[in-house]
Each structure stands twice: as C-alpha cells, then as structure tokens.
C-alpha positions in Angstrom: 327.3 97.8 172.9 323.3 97.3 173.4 323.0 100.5 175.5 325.0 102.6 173.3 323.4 101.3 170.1 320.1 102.1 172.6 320.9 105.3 173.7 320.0 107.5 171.3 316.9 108.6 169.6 317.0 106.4 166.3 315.0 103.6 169.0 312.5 105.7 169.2 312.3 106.6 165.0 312.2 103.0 164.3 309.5 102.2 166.6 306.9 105.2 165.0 308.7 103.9 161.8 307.1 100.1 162.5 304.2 101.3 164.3 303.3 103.3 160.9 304.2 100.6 158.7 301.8 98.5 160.5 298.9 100.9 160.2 298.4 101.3 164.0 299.5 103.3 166.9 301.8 102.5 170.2 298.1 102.2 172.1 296.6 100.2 169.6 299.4 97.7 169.6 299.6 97.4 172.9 296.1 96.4 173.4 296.1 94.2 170.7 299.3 92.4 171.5 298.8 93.0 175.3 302.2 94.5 175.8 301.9 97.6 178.4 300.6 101.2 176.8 302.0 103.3 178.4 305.5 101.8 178.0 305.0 101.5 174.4 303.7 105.5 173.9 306.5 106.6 176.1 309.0 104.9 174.1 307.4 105.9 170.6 307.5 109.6 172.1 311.4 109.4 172.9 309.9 109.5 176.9 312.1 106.5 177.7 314.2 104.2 176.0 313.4 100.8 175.1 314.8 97.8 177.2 316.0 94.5 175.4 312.9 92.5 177.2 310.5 95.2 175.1 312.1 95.0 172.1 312.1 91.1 171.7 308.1 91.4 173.1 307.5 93.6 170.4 308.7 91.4 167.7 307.1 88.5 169.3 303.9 90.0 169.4 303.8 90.9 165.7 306.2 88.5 163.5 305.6 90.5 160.7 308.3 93.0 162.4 312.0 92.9 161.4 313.7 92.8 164.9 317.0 93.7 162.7 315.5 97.2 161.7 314.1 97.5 165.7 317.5 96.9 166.6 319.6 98.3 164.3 317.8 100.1 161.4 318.9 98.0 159.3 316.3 96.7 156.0 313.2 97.1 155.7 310.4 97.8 158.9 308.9 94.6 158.2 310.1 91.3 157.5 307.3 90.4 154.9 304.2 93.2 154.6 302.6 91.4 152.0 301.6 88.9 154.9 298.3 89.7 156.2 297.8 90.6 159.6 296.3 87.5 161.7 293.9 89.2 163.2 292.4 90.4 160.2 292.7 87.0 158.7 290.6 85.6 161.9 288.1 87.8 160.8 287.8 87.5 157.6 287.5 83.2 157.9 284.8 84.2 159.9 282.8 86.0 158.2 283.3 83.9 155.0 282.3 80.7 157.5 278.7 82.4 158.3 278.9 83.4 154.5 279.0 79.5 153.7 276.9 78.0 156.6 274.2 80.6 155.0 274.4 79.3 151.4 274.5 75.8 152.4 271.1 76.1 154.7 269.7 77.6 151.4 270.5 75.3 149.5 269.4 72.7 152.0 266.4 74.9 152.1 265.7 74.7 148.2 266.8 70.4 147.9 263.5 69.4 150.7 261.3 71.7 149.1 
C-alpha cells in the first residue's frame, strides 16, 4: 500500500509544497538538517521517489512538518507554522544575550563611576 500511495507524483508535490511552506529549498534543507542534497532535489524534481527512511528523516529533521500531509496529503503542510523555526530562535537568544551582557556592562560602567 506504501509503494502505490508512493508511486505517483503527488510525493514529489507535497515535498515542493513543505519545502515552500517552510521558506527554503530541497539544498537548503538538506544542509541545515544534514539530510543528503542531492536525494532531497531529486525527489523535489520528481527525479526519484521518496523511500519510507527519507520521509520519516524529513519530519524528524523539522517537527514543524506534518508527516500526515508528506504521506498522504492530508491537512495542512505543517503541523503548527506559527512555531518559530529553532534555528532562528538560537539566533535571535543570541543576539538579545550580547544585547543584555552590553547594557548590563553599562550600567556597571555608570554605578563605579
């Protein structure tokens, strides 16, 4: 039932489909999730179709991603795209850490003077 549910080129919709929703490409993903690019961009470009072991390290990599709609095409691309992406959210606690370790040395700064 797998393969035949597999077999045709609705895989390959869905993943563009996600890939968009997400805001990145099949390249991008991979490298960001370490899955293989090559395998990714041939299966977004309906050059081969996608494996169960591909499928689940897709949705793995990104939890954001509804493995029903991968699967099936059924609801929505993403489970819940209000979410931020992690990455992102690394980034931004980041930068807001060096924003605060700043303030606080001025602060420490302007209290000895």
């Amino acid at each position: 039932m797998f393969a035949a549910i597999m077999a045709d080129k609705s895989a390959q919709i869905r993943l563009q489909t996600v890939l968009s929703a997400l805001g990145t490409t099949a390249n991008a993903f991979g490298l960001q999730h370490g899955l293989n690019i090559q395998t990714l961009y041939n299966i977004a470009k309906g050059r081969r179709k996608p494996g169960f072991d591909i499928l689940q390290a897709i949705c793995k990599a990104e939890p954001r991603i509804s493995a029903e709609y991968l699967l099936r095409g059924e609801g929505s691309p993403l489970r819940h795209p209000e979410i931020i992406n992690p990455t992102f959210t690394a980034d931004q606690l980041r930068s807001l850490q060096a924003d605060i370790d700043a303030l606080i040395a001025q602060r420490l700064a302007a209290l000895l003077a």
